[in-house]
C-alpha positions as CSV (number, residue, x, y, z in Angstrom):
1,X,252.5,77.3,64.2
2,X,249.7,75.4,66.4
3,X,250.4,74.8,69.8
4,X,248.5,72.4,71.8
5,X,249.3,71.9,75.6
6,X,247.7,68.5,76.4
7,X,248.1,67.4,80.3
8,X,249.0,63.4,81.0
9,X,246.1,61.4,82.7
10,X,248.0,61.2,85.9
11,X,247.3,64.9,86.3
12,X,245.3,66.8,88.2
13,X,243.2,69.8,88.1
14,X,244.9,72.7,89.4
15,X,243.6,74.3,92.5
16,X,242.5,77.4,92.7
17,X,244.7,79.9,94.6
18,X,242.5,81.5,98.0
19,X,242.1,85.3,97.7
20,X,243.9,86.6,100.4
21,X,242.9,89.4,103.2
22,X,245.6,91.8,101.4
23,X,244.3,91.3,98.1
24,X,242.0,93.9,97.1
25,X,238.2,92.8,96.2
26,X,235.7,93.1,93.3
27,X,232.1,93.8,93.5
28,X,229.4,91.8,92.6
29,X,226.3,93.9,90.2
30,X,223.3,92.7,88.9
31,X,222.0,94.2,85.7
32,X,218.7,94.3,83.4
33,X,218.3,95.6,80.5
34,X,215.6,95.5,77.1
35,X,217.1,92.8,74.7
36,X,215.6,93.8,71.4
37,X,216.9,90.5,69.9
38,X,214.4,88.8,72.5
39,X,211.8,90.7,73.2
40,X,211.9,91.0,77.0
41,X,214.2,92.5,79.4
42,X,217.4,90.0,80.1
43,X,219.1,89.8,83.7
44,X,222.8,89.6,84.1
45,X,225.1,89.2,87.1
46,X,228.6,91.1,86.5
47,X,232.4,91.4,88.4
48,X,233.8,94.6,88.7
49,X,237.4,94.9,89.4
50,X,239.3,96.1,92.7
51,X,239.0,100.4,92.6
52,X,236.1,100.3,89.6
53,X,234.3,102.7,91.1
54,X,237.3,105.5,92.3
55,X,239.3,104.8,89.7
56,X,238.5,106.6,85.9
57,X,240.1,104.0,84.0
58,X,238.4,102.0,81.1
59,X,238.8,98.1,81.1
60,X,238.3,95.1,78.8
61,X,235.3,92.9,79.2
62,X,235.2,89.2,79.4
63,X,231.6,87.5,78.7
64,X,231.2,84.7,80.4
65,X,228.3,81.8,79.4
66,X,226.5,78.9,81.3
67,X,225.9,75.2,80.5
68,X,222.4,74.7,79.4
69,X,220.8,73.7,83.0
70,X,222.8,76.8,84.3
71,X,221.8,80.6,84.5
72,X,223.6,84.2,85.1
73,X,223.9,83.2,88.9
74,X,226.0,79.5,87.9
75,X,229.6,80.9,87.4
76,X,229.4,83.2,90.5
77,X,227.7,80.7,93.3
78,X,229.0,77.6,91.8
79,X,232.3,78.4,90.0
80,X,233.4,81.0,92.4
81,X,234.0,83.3,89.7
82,X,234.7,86.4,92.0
83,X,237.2,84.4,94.2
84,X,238.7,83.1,91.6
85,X,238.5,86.9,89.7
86,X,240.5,88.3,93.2
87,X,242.7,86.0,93.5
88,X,244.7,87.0,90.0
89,X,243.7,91.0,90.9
90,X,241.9,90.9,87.4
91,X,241.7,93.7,85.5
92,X,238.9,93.3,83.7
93,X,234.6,93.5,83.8
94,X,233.6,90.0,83.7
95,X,229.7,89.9,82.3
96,X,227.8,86.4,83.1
97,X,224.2,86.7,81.0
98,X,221.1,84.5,81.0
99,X,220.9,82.6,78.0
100,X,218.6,80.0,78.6
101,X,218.7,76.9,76.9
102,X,219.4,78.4,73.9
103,X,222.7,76.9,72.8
104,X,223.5,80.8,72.3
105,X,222.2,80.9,68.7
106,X,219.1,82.4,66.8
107,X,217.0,79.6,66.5
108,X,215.6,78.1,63.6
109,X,212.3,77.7,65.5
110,X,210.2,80.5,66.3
111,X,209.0,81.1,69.8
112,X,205.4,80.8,71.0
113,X,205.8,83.6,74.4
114,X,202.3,83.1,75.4
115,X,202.1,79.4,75.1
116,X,205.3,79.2,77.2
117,X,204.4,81.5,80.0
118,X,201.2,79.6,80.2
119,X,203.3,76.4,80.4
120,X,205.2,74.7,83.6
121,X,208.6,75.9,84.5
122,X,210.9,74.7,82.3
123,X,213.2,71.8,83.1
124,X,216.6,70.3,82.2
125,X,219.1,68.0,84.6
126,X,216.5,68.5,87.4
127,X,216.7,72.2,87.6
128,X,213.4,74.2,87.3
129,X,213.4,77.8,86.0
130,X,209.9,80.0,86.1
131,X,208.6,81.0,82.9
132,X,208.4,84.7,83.3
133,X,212.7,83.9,83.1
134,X,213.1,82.0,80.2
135,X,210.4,82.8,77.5
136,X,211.1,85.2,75.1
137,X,209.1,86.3,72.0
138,X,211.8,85.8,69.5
139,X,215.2,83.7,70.3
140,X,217.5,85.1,68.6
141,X,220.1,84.6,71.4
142,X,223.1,85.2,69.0
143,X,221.9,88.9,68.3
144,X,221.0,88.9,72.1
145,X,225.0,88.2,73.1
146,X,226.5,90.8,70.2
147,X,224.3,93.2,68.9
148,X,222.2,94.0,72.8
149,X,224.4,92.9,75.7
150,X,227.7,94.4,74.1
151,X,225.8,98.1,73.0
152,X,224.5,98.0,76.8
153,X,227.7,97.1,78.5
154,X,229.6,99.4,76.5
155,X,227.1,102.1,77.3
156,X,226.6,101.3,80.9
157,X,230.2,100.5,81.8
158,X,234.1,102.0,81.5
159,X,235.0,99.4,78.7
160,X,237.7,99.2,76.2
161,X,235.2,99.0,73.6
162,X,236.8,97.4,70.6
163,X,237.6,93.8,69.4
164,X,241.4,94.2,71.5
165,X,239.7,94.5,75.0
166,X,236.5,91.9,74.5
167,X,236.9,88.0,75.3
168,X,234.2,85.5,76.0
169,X,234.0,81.7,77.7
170,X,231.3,79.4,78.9
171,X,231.3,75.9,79.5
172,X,229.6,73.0,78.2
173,X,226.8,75.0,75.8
174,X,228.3,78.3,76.8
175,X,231.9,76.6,75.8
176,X,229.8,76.0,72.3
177,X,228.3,79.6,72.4
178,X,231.7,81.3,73.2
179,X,233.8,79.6,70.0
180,X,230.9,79.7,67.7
181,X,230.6,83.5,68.5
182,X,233.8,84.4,68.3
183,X,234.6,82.5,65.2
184,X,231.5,83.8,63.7
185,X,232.7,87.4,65.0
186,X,236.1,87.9,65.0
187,X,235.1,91.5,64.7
188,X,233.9,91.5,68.3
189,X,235.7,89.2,69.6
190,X,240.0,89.2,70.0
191,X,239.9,85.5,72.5
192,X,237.4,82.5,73.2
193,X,237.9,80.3,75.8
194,X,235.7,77.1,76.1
195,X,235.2,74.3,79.3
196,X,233.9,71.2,78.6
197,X,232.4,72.7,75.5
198,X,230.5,71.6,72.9
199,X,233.6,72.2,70.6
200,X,232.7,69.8,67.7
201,X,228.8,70.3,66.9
202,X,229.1,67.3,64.4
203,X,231.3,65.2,65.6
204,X,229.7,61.7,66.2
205,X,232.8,59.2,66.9
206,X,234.8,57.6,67.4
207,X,234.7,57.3,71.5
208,X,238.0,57.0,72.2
209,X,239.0,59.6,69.6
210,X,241.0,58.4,66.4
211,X,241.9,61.0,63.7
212,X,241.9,58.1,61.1
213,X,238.7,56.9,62.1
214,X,236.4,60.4,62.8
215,X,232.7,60.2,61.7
216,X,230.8,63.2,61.6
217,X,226.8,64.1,61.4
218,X,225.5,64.0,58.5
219,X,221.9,63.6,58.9
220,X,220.7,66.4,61.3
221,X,217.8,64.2,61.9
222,X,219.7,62.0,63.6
223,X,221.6,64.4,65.6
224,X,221.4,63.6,69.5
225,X,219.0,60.9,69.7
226,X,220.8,59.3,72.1
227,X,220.7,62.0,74.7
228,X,216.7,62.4,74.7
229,X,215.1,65.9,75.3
230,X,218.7,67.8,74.8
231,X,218.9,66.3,70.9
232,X,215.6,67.6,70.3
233,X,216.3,70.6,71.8
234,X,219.8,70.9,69.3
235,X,217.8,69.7,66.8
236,X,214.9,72.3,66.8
237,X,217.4,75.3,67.3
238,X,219.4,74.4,64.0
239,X,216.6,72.8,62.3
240,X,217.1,70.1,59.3
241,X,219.3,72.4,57.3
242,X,223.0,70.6,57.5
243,X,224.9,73.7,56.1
244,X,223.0,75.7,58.9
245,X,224.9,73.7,61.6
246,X,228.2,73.7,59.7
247,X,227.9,77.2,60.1
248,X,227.6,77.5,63.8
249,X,230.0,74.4,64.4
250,X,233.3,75.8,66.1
251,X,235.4,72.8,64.4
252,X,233.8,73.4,61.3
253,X,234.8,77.2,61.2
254,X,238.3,76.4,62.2
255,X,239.4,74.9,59.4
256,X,239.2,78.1,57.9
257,X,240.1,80.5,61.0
258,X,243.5,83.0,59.9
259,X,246.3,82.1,62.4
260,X,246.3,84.8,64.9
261,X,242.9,85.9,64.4
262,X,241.4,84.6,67.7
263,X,243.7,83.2,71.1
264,X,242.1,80.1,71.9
265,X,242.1,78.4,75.2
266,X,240.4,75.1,75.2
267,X,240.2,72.1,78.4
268,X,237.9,69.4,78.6
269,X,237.8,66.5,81.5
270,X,239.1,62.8,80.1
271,X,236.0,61.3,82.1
272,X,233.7,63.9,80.7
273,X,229.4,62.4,81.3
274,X,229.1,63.2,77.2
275,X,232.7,62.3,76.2
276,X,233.2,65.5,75.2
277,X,237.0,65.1,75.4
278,X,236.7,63.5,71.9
279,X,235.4,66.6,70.3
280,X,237.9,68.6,71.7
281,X,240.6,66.4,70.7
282,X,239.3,66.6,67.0
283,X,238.7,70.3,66.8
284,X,242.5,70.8,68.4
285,X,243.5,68.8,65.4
286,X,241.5,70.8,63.1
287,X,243.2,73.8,64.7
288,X,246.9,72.0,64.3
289,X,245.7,71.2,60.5
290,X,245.2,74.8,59.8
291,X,247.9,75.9,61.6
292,X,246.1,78.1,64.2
293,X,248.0,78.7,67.3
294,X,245.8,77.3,70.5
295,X,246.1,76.1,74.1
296,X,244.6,72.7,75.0
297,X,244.4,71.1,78.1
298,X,242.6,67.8,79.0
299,X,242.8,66.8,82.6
300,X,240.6,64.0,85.1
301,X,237.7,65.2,85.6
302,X,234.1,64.9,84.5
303,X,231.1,66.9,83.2
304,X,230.5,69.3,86.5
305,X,231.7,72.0,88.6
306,X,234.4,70.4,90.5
307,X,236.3,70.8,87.4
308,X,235.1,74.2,86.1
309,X,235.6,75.8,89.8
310,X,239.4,74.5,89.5
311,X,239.9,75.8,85.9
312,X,238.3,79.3,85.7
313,X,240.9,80.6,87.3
314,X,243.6,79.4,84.1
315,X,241.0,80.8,81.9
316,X,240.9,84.0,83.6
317,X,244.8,84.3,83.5
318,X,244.6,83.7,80.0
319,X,242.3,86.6,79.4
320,X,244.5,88.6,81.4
321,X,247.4,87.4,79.7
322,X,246.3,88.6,76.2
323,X,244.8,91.4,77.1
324,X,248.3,92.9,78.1
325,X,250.0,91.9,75.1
């Protein structure tokens, strides 16, 4: 049976709880390593739990994504992932990679790497990034996230190495990278957990949502035009091929997801900058439709990290939460 949990307007974010001075900590790694998929070595930042390094035990992994004018540094310096990590005592590695603007996908457009580290840093929202960071000589960011990262963590780290101890989140593009992943690799994958996410890849209107009334993309051409330099982005990652983006889209693929195959956590703010909160409301239907059990929650809040800092920390008791069951 579906279950959606959907949060009144009048409600507001929860806060997250302070770690306190009997609480044991985690540590804070950084990590680099030869992506294959990419063609250049990839930085990560990572959380280890309270006694990781005295204690023998193996524990699961969560990979975490960022929005696409984020980086590996975004969930730790402006979510406050590790305060937010100590405050529940997780136990559990929590991985935080650099996936450029890639939407997380292998992209139908090759990559020139010499053209772009002879090019200016690259920009998006206002944040710059150098070159020698984000170019890569083929961007294939989807074989990047589960064929690399996963073999290195696994190799490098005491994980619980199957499907049963591996969960993955973002927000915004990461919240599109982490449901499209997962639902693309329920192999790998057990939970998905997506903020402010791209949820609904085709969804075009209407804004406010109506299930009698959705419209969705049809022309990939068209996709995005009225966001500038991100549609082109979209629209040269998944190229003009429609049944290529109804293969990545996460509400797409859950029309057809086997109840109980993924746990799905899902939030969204109601005064989201892209209206997001409509997609998220149409995928969570799609869900109900196919009778896949979910958690949705859509509370005040818009587009940016006052509302992700005040919700990782129900994301990450929802990992937690499955992983004991």
């Amino acid at each position: 049976m579906a279950l959606g949990l959907l949060l009144a307007a009048c409600a507001r974010p929860a806060p997250t709880p302070p770690a306190t001075e009997a609480r044991a900590r985690g540590s804070v790694i950084e990590g680099r390593f030869q992506a294959d998929s990419l063609g250049v070595d990839k930085r990560y930042r990572a959380y280890l739990p309270a006694g990781y390094a005295e204690s023998s035990a193996r524990f699961p992994v969560i990979y975490l994504l960022h929005g696409l004018s984020g980086n590996e540094n975004d969930w730790l310096e402006a979510g406050k992932l590790d305060q937010a990590a100590d405050s529940l005592g997780l136990r559990a590695i929590v991985v935080m990679p650099d996936g450029d603007a890639s939407f997380y996908t292998n992209s139908v457009a090759p990559a020139d790497y010499d053209a772009c580290m002879r090019g200016p840093a690259k920009r998006f929202f206002r944040r710059a990034e150098a070159p020698e960071s984000f170019c890569v000589r083929t961007p294939r960011y989807e074989d990047y996230l589960t064929r690399d990262l996963i073999a290195h963590v696994d190799s490098t780290y005491r994980t619980i190495s199957t499907r049963a101890g591996r969960a993955i989140g973002g927000l915004s593009m990461g919240g599109f990278g982490a449901l499209s992943i997962a639902m693309r690799h329920p192999e790998l994958y057990s939970a998905a957990a997506s903020h402010s996410g791209v949820v609904a890849l085709l969804y075009a209107g209407p804004h406010p949502y109506r299930k009698d009334a959705v419209q969705l993309v049809t022309d990939p051409s068209k996709w995005g035009l009225d966001v500038g330099e991100i549609g082109t982005l979209v629209r040269g990652l998944f190229g003009p091929d429609l049944a290529n983006w109804r293969a990545h889209d996460p509400a797409t693929l859950a029309a057809t997801l086997p109840e109980g195959k993924l746990a799905l956590f899902l939030d969204c703010g109601t005064e989201d900058d892209f209206a997001l909160q409509d997609a998220a409301a149409y995928l969570h239907d799609v869900l109900a439709t196919a009778g896949v059990t979910h958690q949705l929650t859509l509370i005040p809040g818009r587009h940016n990290f006052q509302l992700w800092r005040a919700r990782i920390h129900d994301s990450l008791a929802f990992f937690a939460a499955h992983f004991q069951r």
